[in-house]
C-alpha positions as CSV (number, residue, x, y, z in Angstrom):
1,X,-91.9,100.2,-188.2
2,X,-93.4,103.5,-186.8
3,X,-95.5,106.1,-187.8
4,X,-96.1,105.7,-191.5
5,X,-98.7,106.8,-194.2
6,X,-100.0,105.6,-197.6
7,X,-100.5,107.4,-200.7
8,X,-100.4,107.4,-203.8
9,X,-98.3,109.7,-205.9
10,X,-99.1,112.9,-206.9
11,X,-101.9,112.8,-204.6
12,X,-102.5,115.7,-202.9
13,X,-102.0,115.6,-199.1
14,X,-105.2,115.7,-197.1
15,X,-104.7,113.9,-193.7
16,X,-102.0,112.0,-191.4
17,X,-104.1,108.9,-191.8
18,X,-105.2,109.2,-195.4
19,X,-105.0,106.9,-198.1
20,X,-104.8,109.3,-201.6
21,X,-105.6,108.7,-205.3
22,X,-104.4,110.3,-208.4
23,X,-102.1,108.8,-211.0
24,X,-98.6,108.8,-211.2
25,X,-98.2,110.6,-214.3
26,X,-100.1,113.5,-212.6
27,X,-97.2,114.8,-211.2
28,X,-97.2,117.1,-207.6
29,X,-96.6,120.8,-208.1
30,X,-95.0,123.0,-205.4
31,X,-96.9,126.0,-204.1
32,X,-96.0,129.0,-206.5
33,X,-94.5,126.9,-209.6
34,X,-94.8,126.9,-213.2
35,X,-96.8,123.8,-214.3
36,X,-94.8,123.5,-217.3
37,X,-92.3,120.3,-217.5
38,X,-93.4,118.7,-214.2
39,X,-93.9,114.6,-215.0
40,X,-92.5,114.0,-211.7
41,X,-95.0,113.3,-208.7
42,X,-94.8,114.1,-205.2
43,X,-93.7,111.0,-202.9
44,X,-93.3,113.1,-199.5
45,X,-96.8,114.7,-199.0
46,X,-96.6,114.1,-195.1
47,X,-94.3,114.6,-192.3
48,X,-94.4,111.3,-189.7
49,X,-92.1,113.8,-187.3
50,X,-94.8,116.7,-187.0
51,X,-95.6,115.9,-183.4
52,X,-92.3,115.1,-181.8
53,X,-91.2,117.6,-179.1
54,X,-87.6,119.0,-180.4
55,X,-87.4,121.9,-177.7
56,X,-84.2,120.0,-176.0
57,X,-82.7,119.3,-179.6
58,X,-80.2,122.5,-179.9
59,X,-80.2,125.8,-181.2
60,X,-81.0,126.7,-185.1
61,X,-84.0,126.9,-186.9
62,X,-86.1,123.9,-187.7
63,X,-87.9,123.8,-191.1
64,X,-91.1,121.8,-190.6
65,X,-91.9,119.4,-193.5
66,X,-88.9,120.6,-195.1
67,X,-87.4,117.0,-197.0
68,X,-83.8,117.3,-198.7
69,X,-81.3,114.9,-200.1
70,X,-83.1,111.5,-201.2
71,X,-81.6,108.7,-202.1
72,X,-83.0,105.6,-203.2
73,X,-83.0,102.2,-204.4
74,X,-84.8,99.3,-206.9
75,X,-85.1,95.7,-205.6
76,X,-83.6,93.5,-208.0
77,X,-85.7,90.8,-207.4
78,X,-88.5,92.7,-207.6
79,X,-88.4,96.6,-209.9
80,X,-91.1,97.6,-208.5
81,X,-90.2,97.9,-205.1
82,X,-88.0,101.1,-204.5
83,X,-87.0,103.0,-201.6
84,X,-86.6,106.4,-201.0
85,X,-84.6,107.9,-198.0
86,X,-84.7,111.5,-196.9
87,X,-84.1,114.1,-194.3
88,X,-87.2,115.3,-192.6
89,X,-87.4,118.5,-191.1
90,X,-84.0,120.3,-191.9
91,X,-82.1,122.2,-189.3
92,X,-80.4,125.2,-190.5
93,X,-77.1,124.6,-188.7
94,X,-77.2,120.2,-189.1
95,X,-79.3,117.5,-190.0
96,X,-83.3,116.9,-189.2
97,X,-85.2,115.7,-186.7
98,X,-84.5,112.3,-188.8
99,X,-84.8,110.5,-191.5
100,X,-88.0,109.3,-193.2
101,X,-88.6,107.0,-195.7
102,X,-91.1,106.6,-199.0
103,X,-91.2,102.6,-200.7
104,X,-93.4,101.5,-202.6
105,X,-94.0,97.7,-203.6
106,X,-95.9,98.2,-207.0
107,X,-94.0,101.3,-208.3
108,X,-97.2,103.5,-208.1
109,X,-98.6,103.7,-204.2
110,X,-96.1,104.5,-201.7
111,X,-95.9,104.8,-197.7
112,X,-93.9,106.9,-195.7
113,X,-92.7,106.0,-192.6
114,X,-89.9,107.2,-189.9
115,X,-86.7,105.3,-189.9
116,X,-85.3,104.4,-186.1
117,X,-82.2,106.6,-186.3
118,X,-83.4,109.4,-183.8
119,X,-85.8,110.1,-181.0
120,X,-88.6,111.5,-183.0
121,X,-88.9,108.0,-184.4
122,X,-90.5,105.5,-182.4
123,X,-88.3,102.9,-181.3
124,X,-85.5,104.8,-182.3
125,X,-82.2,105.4,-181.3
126,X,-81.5,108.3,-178.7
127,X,-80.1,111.0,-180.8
128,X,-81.3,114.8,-181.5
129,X,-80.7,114.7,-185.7
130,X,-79.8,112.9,-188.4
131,X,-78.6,113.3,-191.7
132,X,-76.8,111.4,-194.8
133,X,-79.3,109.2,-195.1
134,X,-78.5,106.5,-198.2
135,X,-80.0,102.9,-198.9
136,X,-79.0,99.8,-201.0
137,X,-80.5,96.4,-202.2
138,X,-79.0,92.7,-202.4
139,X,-79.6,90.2,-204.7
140,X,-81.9,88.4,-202.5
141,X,-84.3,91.9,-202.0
142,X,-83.2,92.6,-198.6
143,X,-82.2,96.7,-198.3
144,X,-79.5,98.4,-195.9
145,X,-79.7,101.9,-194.9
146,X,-76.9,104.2,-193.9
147,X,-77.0,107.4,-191.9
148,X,-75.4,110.1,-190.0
149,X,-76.8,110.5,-186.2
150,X,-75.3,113.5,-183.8
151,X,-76.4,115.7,-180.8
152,X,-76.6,119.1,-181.1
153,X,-76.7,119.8,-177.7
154,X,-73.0,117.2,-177.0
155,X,-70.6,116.0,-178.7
156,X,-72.3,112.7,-179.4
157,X,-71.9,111.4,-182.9
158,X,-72.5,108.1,-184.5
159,X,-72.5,106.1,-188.0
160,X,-75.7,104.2,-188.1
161,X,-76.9,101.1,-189.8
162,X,-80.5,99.4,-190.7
163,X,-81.8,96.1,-192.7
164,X,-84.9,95.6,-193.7
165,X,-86.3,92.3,-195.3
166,X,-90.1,93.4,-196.1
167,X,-89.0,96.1,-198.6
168,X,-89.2,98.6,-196.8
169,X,-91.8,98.2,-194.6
170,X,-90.0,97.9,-191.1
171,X,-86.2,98.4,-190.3
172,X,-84.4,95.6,-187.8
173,X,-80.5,95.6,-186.7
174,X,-80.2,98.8,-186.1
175,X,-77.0,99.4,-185.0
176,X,-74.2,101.9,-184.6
177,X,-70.6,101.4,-186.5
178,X,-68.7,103.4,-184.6
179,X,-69.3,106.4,-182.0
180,X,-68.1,109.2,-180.4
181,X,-68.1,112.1,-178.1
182,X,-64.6,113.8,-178.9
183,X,-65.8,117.4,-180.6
184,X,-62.5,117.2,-182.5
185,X,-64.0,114.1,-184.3
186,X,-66.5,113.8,-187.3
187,X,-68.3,111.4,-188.8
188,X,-69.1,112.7,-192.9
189,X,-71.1,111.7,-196.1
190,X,-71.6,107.9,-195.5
191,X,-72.8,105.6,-198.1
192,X,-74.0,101.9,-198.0
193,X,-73.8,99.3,-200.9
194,X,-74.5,95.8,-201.1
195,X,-72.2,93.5,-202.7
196,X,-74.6,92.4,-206.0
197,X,-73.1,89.0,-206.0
198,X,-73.2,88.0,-202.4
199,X,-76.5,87.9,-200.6
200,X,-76.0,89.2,-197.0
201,X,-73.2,91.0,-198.1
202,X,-73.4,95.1,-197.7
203,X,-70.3,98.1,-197.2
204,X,-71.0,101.0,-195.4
205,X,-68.1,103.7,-196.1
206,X,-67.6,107.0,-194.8
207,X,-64.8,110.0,-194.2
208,X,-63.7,110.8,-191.0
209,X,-62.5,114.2,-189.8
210,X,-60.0,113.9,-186.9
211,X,-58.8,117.8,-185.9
212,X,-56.5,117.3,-183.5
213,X,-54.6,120.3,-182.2
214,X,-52.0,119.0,-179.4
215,X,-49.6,119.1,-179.5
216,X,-49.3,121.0,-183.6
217,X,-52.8,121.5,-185.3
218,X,-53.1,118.7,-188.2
219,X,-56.1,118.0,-190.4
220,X,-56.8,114.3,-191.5
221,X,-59.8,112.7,-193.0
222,X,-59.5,108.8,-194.3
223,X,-61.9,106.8,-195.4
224,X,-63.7,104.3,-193.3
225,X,-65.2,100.9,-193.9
226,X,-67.3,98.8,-191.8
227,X,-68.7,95.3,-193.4
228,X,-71.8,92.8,-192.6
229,X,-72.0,89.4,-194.1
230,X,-74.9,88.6,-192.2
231,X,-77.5,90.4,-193.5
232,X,-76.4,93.5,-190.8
233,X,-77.1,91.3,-188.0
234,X,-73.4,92.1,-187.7
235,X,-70.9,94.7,-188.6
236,X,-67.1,94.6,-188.7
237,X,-64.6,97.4,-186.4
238,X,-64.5,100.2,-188.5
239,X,-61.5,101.1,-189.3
240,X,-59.8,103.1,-192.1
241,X,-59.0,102.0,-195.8
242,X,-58.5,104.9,-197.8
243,X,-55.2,106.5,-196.2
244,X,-54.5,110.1,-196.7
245,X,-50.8,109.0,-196.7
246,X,-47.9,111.3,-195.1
247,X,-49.2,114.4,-196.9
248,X,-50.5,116.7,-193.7
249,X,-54.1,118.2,-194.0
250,X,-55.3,115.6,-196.0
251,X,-58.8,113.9,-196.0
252,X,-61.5,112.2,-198.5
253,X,-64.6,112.6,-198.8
254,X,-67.9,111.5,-200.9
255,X,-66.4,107.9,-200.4
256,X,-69.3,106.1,-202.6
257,X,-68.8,101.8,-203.5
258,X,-69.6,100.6,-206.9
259,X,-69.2,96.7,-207.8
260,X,-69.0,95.3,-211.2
261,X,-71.4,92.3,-211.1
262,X,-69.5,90.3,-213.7
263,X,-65.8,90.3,-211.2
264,X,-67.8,91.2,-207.6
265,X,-64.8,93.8,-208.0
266,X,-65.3,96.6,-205.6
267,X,-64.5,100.4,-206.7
268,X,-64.8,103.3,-203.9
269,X,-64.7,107.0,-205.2
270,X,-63.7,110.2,-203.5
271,X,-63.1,113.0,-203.4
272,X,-59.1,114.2,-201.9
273,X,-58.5,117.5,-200.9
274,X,-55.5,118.5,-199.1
275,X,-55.6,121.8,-197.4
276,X,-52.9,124.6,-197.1
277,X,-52.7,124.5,-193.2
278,X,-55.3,122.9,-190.5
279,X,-57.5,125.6,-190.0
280,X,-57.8,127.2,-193.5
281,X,-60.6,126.6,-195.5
282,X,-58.5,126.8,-198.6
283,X,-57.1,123.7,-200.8
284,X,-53.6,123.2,-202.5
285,X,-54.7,120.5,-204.1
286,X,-58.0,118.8,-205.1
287,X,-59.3,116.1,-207.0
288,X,-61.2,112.9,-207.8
289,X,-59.9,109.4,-206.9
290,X,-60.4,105.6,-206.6
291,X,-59.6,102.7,-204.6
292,X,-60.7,99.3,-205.5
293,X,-61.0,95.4,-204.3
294,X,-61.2,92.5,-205.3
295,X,-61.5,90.2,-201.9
296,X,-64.9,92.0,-201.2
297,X,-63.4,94.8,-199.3
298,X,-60.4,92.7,-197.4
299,X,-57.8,94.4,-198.8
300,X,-57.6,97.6,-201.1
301,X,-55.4,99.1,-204.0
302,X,-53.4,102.3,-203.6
303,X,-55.5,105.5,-204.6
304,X,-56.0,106.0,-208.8
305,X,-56.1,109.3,-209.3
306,X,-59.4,110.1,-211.9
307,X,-59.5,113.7,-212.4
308,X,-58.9,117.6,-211.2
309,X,-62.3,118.5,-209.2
310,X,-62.9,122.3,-210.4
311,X,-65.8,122.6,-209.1
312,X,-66.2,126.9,-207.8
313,X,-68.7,128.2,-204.9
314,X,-72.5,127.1,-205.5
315,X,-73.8,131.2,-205.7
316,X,-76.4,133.2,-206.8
317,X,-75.2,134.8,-210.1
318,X,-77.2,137.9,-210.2
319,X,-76.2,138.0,-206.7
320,X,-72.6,136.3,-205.9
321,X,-71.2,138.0,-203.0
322,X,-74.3,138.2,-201.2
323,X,-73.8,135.0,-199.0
324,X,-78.2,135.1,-198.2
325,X,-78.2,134.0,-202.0
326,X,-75.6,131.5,-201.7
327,X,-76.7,127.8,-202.5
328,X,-75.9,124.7,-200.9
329,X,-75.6,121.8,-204.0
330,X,-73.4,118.6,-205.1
331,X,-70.0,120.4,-205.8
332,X,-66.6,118.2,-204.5
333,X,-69.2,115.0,-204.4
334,X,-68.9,112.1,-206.7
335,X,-72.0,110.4,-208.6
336,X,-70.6,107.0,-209.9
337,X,-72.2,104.2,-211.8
338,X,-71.2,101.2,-213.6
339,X,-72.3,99.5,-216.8
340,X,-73.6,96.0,-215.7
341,X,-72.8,94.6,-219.3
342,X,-69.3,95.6,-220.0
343,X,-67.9,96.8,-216.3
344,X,-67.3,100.7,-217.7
345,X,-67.2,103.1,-215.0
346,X,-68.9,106.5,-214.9
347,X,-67.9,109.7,-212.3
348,X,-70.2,112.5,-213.5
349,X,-69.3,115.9,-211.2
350,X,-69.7,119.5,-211.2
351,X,-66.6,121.3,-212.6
352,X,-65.0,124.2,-214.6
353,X,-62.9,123.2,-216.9
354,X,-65.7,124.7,-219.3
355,X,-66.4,128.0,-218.3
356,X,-62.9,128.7,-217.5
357,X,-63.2,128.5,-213.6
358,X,-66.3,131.1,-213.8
359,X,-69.2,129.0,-212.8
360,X,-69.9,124.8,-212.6
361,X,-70.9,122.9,-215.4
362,X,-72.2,119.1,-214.9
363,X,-69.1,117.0,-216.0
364,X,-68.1,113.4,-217.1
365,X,-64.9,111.0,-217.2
366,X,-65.4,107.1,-218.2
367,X,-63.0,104.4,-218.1
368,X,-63.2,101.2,-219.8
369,X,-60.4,99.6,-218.1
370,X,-61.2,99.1,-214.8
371,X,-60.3,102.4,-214.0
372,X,-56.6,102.3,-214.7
373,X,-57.1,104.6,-217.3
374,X,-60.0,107.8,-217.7
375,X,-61.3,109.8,-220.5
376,X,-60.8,113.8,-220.4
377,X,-64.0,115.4,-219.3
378,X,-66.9,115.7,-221.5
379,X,-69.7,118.9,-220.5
380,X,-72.6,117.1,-220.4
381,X,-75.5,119.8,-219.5
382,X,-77.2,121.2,-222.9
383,X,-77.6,125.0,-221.6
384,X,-74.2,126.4,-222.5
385,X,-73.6,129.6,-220.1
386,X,-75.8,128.8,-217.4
387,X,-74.7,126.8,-214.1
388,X,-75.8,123.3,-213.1
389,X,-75.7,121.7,-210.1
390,X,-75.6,118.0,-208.4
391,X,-75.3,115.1,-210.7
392,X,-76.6,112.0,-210.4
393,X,-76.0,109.0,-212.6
394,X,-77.3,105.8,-213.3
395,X,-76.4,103.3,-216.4
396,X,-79.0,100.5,-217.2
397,X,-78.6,97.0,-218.3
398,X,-78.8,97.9,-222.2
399,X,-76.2,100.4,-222.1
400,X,-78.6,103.9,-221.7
401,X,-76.6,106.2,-219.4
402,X,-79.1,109.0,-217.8
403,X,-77.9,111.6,-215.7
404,X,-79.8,113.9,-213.6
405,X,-79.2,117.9,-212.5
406,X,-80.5,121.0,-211.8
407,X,-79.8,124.1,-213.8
408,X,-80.5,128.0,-214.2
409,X,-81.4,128.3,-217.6
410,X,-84.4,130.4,-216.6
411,X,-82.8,133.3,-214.4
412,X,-83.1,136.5,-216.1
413,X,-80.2,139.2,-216.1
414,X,-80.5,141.6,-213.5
415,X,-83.1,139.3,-211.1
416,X,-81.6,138.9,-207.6
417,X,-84.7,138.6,-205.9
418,X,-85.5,134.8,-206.7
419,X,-83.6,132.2,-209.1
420,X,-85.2,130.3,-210.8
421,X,-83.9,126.3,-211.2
422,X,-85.4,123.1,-212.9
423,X,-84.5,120.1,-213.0
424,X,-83.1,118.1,-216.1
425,X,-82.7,113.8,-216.8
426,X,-80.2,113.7,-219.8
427,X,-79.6,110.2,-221.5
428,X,-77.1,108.7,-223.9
429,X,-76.2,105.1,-225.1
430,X,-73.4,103.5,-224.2
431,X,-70.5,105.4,-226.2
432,X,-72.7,108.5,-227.3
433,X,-71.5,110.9,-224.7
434,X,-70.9,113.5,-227.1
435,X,-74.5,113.7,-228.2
436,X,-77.1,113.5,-225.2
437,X,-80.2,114.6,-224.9
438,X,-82.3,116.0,-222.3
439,X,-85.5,116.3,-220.7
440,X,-87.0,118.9,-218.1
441,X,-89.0,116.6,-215.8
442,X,-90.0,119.5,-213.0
443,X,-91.7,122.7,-212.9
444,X,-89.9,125.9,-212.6
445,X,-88.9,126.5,-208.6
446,X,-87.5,129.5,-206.9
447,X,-84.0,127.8,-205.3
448,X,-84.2,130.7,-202.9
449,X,-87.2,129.6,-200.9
450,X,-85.8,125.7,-199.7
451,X,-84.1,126.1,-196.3
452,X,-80.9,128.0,-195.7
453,X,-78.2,125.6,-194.0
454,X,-75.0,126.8,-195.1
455,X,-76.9,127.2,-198.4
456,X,-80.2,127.4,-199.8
457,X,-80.1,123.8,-199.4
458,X,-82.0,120.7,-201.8
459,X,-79.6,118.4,-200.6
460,X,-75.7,117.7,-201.3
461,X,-77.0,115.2,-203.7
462,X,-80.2,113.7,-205.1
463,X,-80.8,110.1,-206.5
464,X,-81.2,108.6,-209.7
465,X,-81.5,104.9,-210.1
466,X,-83.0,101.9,-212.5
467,X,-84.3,98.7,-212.4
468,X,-82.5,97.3,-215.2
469,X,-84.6,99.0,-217.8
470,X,-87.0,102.1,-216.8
471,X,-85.0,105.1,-215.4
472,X,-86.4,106.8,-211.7
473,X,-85.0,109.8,-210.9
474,X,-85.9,111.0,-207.7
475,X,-85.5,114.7,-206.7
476,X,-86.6,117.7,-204.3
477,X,-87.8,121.5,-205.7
478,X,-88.9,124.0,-203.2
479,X,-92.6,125.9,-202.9
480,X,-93.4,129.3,-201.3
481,X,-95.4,127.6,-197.9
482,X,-92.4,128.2,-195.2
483,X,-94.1,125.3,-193.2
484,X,-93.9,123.1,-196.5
485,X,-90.6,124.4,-198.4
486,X,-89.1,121.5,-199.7
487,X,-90.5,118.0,-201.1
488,X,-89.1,114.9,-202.6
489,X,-90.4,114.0,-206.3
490,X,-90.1,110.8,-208.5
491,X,-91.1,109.5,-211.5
492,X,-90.1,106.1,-214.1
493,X,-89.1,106.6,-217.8
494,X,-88.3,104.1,-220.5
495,X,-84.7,104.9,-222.0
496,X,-86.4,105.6,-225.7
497,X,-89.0,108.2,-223.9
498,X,-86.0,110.1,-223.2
499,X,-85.2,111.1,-226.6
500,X,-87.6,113.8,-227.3
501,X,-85.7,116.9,-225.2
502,X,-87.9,119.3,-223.8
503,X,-88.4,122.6,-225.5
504,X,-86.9,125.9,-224.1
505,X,-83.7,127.9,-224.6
506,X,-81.5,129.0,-222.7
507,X,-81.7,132.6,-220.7
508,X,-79.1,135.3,-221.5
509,X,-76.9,135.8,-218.4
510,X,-73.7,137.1,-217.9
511,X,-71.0,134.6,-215.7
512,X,-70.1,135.2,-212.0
513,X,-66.1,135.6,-211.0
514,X,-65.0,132.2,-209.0
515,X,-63.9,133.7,-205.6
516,X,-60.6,131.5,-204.1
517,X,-61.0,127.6,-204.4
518,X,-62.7,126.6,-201.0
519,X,-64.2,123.3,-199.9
520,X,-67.2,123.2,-197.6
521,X,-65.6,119.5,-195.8
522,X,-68.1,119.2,-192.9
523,X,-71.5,118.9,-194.6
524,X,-73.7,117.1,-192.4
């Protein structure tokens, strides 16, 4: 399993070794924060990578105990058994020294360990850094974990898989999908899911950037799919099965599977972008999509188009030419969830539409259909005139839709020197989009002091899931120790707990001009 420690949290951290007791509900506050709104509690007090040697890993700056972009999962069999995956230690120019992870078998004490992806990790694979990390339960309580492994110092690059069967506890079949050592080839945003119908069953998608330049430079980026039935003992070829058709410069990305337990139908959402030549950073077309299957993941349909992405640069926006200030946050990435009852599907987004192209605005399209048909796009965020950032959304078995996001409600005109950010869980019933409400559930953090990497960076998403009932979001805010910036925070909430919104208006501020429509495509 590898280094691990126990805790429980919103503990404290006192040692490597240490077991910690404080309650839950107490929540962990980051170095320098406001205490007020904070019922989240810290899950990543330690760092299980704080004595491996990195001084062969590449150039950049390495952010020690720095952990960004969890995602997590609830065992089915059992609610109270969640894991939480994360990248530990943040490079500035691509991925951590690897991934660690936080489960927990009662809901309330959890350990965190190192997953065998890298070389920090004992027993695990030989690769500098890692990144992407997701994870997903079957039916019969085994979990599969994804991630993105690379060298910074070669070309080496790699999909990576992991089961486990203990909850958590250790990680076996560890295995890599597909690798490579072409530098014109990338590996980007992978996720895992495990069929809810089939036990053994799990599909790990990602999008694949080939550059190729001889003999005329083109751009593609399909979507990939690799398949165990075994439980991960096994994986099929990878190969690709979202085509980017004949249309040049064209790639997905965000490729994220959800399956509608009543049909075991399988939808995969992503984002398209085609680009105006191969080496240009900017798009001619962009937007949200869907592919789906229903011969678990034999064969798939021809693309759906869902709706425009509008998302506009992630900036500071006191400060939005000053590329220091820039942020690094879920815009062009899908969140997608499915209503277990009735099969409607959700894609909540950052986009425009609302603040005519000035700044992002958390976003929402439904279909009840089986995506053949979507709604326009509801705003969803209650902080009109202030950005938000990074959706995450999660529907539970009686209908409650929550949805998770950071915004700026608290920056002050004129203040370029920190920005201040929160984050927010908003709920609905099923069919009340037009009247959420929301809840702050962290402290006031200054954005400005989590790790720059292309981006003052929290991760290019965060997780929100359920066990069929209580809602667990699970999210990072930053603190002032540089040795300590970032940390991962969870916490469980009944749907009807969700009804009383948090007090607090929203700051005066005055909108930032969108520059031209870019996509950041490599992200890892």
């Amino acid at each position: 399993m590898g280094v691990s420690m126990q805790f429980r949290a919103g503990a404290p951290l006192a040692t490597a070794t240490a077991v910690l007791v404080l309650a839950v509900v107490a929540g962990g506050t980051p170095a320098g924060a406001s205490t007020g709104g904070a019922p989240l509690a810290l899950i990543s007090p330690g760092d299980p990578y704080a004595a491996c040697d990195i001084s062969a890993d590449g150039p950049g700056t390495n952010h020690p105990s720095a952990e960004d972009e969890p995602y997590a999962a609830a065992n089915p069999r059992d609610p109270a058994n969640t894991i939480t995956i994360y990248q530990q230690d943040r490079w500035s120019n691509g991925g951590a020294r690897g991934l660690s992870s936080s489960y927990s078998t009662d809901g309330v004490h959890f350990t965190q360990t190192a997953l065998p992806f890298t070389h920090c990790a004992p027993g695990g694979l030989p690769y500098q850094r890692a990144s992407d990390g997701w994870v997903s339960f079957g039916p019969d309580g085994a979990a599969y974990a994804s991630a993105l492994i690379f060298d910074a110092t070669t070309a080496r690059s790699a999909v990576a898989a992991a089961t486990s069967t203990d909850g958590g506890r250790s990680w076996q079949h560890v295995t890599e999908l597909i690798s490579d050592d072409d530098p014109a080839i990338t590996d980007d945003k992978n996720a895992v899911t495990a069929d809810p119908v089939h036990p053994g069953v799990a599909y790990q998608v990602w999008d694949r950037i080939d550059q190729a330049t001889d003999p005329t430079p083109v751009f593609d980026g399909p979507g990939y799919i690799s398949i165990t039935r075994d439980h991960g003992r096994t994986w099929s070829q990878a190969k690709p099965f979202v085509i980017t058709g004949t249309t040049p410069n064209t790639q997905t990305i965000g490729n994220q599977i959800v399956v509608d337990p009543r049909t075991d139908t399988l939808y995969d959402f992503f984002d398209s972008i085609t680009f105006t030549d191969a080496t240009a950073n900017t798009v001619s077309d962009v937007h949200y999509a869907m592919v789906s299957s229903t011969d678990q993941g034999r064969t798939w349909s021809q693309p759906v188009r869902v709706t425009a992405d509008t998302s506009v640069p992630e900036v500071h926006p006191n400060a939005p030419t000053d590329a220091t200030k820039s942020l690094r946050a879920g815009a062009g990435l899908p969140s997608v969830a499915i209503d277990p009852q009735t099969g409607e599907l959700y894609l909540a987004y950052e986009g425009s539409e609302f603040t005519g192209g000035q700044y992002d605005a958390i976003q929402l399209v439904h279909s009840t259909d089986g995506g053949r048909t979507w709604s326009g796009p509801t705003r969803l965020n209650q902080a009109p005139g202030t950005p938000a950032f990074t959706p995450s959304i999660t529907v539970t078995a009686g209908g409650t839709v929550a949805v998770s996001y950071y915004d700026l409600r608290y920056l002050t005109p004129g203040d370029t020197a920190t920005l201040p950010a929160a984050a927010w869980l908003l709920s609905f019933p099923r069919g009340g989009e037009n009247s959420p409400v929301e809840r702050q559930i962290s402290p006031v953090f200054d954005w400005l002091q989590a790790p720059y990497a292309g981006g003052h960076f929290l991760g290019d998403y965060q997780a929100l899931i359920n066990d069929g009932h209580q809602i667990r979001p699970v999210m990072v805010t930053a603190g002032t120790d540089p040795l300590n910036s970032t940390d991962v925070y969870s916490g469980r909430f009944q749907p009807d707990t969700l009804r009383n919104p948090a007090a607090g208006s929203p700051a005066a501020r005055t909108a930032h001009a969108a520059g031209p429509r870019t996509v950041q495509h490599l992200r890892r």
